[in-house]
C-alpha positions as semicolon CSV with decimal commas, in nm:
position;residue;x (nm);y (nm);z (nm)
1;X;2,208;-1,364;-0,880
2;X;1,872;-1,533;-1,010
3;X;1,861;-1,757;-0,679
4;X;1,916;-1,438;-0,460
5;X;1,617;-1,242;-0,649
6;X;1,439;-1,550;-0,590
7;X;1,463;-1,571;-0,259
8;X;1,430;-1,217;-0,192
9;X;1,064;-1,308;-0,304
10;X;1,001;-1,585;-0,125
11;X;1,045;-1,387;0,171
12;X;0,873;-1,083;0,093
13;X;0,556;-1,335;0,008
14;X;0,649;-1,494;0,364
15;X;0,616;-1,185;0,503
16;X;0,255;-1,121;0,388
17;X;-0,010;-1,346;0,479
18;X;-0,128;-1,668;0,238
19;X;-0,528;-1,614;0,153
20;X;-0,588;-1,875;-0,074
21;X;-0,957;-1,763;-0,078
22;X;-0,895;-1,397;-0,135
23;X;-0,677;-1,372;-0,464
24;X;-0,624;-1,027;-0,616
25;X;-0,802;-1,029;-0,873
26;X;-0,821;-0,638;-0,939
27;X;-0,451;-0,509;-0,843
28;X;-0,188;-0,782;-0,929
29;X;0,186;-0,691;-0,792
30;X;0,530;-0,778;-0,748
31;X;0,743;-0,728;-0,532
32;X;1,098;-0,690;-0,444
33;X;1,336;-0,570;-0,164
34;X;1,552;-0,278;-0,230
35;X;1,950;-0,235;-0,178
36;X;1,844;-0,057;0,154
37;X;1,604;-0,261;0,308
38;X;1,293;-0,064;0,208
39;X;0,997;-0,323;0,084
40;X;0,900;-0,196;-0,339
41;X;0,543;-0,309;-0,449
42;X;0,519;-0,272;-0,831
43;X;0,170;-0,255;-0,927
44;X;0,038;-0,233;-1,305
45;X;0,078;0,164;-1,308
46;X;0,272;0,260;-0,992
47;X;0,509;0,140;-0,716
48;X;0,586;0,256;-0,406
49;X;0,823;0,156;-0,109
50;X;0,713;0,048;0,283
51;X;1,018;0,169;0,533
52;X;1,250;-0,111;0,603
53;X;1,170;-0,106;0,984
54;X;0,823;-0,265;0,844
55;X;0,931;-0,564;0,670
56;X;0,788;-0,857;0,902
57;X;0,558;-0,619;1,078
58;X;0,325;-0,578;0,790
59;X;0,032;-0,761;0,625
60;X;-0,109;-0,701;0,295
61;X;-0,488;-0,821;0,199
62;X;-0,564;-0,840;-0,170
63;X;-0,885;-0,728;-0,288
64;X;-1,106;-0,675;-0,539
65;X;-1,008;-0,306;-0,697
66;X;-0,725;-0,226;-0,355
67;X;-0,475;-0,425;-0,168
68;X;-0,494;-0,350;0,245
69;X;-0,168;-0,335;0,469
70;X;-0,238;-0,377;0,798
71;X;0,010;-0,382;1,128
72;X;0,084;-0,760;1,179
73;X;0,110;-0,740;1,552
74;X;-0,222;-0,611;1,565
75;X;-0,415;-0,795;1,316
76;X;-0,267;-1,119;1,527
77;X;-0,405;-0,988;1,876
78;X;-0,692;-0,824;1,711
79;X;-0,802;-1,193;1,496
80;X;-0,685;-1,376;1,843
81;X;-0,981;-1,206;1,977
82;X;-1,188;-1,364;1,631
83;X;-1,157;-0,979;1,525
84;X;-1,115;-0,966;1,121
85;X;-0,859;-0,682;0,981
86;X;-0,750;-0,534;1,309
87;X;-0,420;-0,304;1,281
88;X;-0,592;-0,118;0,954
89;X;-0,240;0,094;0,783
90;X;-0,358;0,230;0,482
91;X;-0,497;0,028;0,140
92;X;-0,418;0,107;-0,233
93;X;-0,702;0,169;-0,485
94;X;-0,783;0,211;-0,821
95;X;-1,055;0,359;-0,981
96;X;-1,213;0,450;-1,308
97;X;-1,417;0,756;-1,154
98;X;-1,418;0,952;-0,868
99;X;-1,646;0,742;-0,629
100;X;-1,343;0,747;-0,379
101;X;-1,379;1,070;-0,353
102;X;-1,684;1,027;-0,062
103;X;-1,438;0,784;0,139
104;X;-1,372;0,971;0,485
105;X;-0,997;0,968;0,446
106;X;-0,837;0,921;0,165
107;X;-0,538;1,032;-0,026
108;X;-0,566;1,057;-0,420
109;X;-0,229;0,976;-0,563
110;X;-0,269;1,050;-0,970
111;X;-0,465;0,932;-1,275
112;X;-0,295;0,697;-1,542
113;X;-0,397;0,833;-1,911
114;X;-0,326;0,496;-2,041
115;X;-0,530;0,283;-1,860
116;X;-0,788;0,530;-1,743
117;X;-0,718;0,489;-1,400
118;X;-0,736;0,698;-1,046
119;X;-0,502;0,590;-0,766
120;X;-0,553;0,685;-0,413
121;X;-0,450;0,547;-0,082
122;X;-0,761;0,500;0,200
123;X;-0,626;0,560;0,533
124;X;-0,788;0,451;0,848
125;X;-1,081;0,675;1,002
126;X;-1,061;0,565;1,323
127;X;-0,756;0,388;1,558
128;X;-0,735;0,041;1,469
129;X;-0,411;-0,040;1,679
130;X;-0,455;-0,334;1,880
131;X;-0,440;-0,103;2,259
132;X;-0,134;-0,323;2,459
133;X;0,137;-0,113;2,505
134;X;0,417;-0,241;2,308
135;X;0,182;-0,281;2,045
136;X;0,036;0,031;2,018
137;X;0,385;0,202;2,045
138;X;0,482;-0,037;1,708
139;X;0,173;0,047;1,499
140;X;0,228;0,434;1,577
141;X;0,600;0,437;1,462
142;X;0,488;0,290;1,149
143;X;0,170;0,528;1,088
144;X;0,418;0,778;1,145
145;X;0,624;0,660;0,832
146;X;0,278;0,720;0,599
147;X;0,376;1,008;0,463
148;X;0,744;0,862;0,315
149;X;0,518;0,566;0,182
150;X;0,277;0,841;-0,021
151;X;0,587;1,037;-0,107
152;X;0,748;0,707;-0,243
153;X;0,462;0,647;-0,476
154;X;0,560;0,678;-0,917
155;X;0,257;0,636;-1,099
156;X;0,402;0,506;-1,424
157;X;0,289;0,697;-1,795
158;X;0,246;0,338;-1,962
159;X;0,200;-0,044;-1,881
160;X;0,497;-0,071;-2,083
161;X;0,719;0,087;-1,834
162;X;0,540;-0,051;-1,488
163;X;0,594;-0,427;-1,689
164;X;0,979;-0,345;-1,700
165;X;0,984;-0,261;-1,354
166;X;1,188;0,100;-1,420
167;X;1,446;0,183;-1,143
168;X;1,238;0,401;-0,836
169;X;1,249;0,733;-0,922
170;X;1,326;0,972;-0,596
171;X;1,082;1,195;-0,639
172;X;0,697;1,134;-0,753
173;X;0,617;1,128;-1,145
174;X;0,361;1,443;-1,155
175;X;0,068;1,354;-1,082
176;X;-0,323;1,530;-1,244
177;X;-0,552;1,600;-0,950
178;X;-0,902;1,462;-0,978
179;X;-1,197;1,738;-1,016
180;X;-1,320;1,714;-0,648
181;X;-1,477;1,999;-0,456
182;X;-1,249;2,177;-0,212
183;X;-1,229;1,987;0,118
184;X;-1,288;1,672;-0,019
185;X;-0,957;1,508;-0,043
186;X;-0,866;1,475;0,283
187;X;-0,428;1,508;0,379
188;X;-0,307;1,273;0,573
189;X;-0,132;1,504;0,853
């Protein structure tokens, strides 16, 4: 059973991209493949799940204070073309104040009391699919899926719990709203 978990994770790393000068140094995850398909990422106070129909068609950039999935098919045309983070999904964040609030469009997932922290998801402001057919048709069936992905996320109560990787609850832990004027958190629809 050990060697199978194992090499569940070897693949899920396989499927996102080695940057060996971009470690994540502000979001550290795991990861793991549930018992239907769908891709978990267990961060320090959440987890959520990408759609099954994404595993191998999804890249994930680590950085700083967010982690960046991107459409693989496009980022590959898109850096082809010496283009850098083409095929632009959606990126996780974290936040110890509300600066994210000013970011065009973004989607504020909850506040952790223990660690202080706001989670949000950025989404793309403009269309970064790469524009060939096929390809275009691929990153719009998965943009499709965002809303499942935000549904799917579980912002944890304590480190304690997101370090013992708890089974995925089905619906979201509740979640405090951050004090933003009206407007200003922007819905993804």
């Amino acid at each position: 059973m050990k060697r199978i978990f194992v090499l569940l994770l070897a693949l899920m790393f396989a499927a996102l991209p080695a940057m060996a000068d971009s470690a994540p140094t502000g979001l550290p995850f795991t990861t793991d493949v549930a018992e239907d398909g769908s891709l978990v990422f267990y961060f320090e106070d959440l987890m959520f799940r990408l759609p099954a129909e994404w595993k191998d068609k999804v890249v994930g950039l680590p950085g700083n204070s967010c982690f960046g999935f991107y459409h693989r098919a496009s980022y590959e045309a898109y850096k082809a073309e010496g283009i850098e983070n083409g095929g632009f999904l959606f990126s996780l964040g974290a936040s110890v104040n509300h600066d994210f609030a000013e970011l065009p469009h973004f989607e504020y997932l909850g506040f952790n009391e223990n660690s202080c922290m706001n989670y949000f998801f950025v989404l793309p402001s403009d269309y970064p699919a790469y524009m060939q057919d096929d390809i275009r048709a691929e990153y719009d069936a998965m943009y499709a899926q965002m809303d499942e992905v935000i549904d799917s996320v579980v912002i944890y109560g304590t480190e304690t719990e997101a370090q013992t990787e708890p089974v995925p609850q089905a619906e979201p832990a509740p979640q405090t709203e951050p004090q933003v004027e009206q407007g200003q958190g922007n819905k993804h629809k």
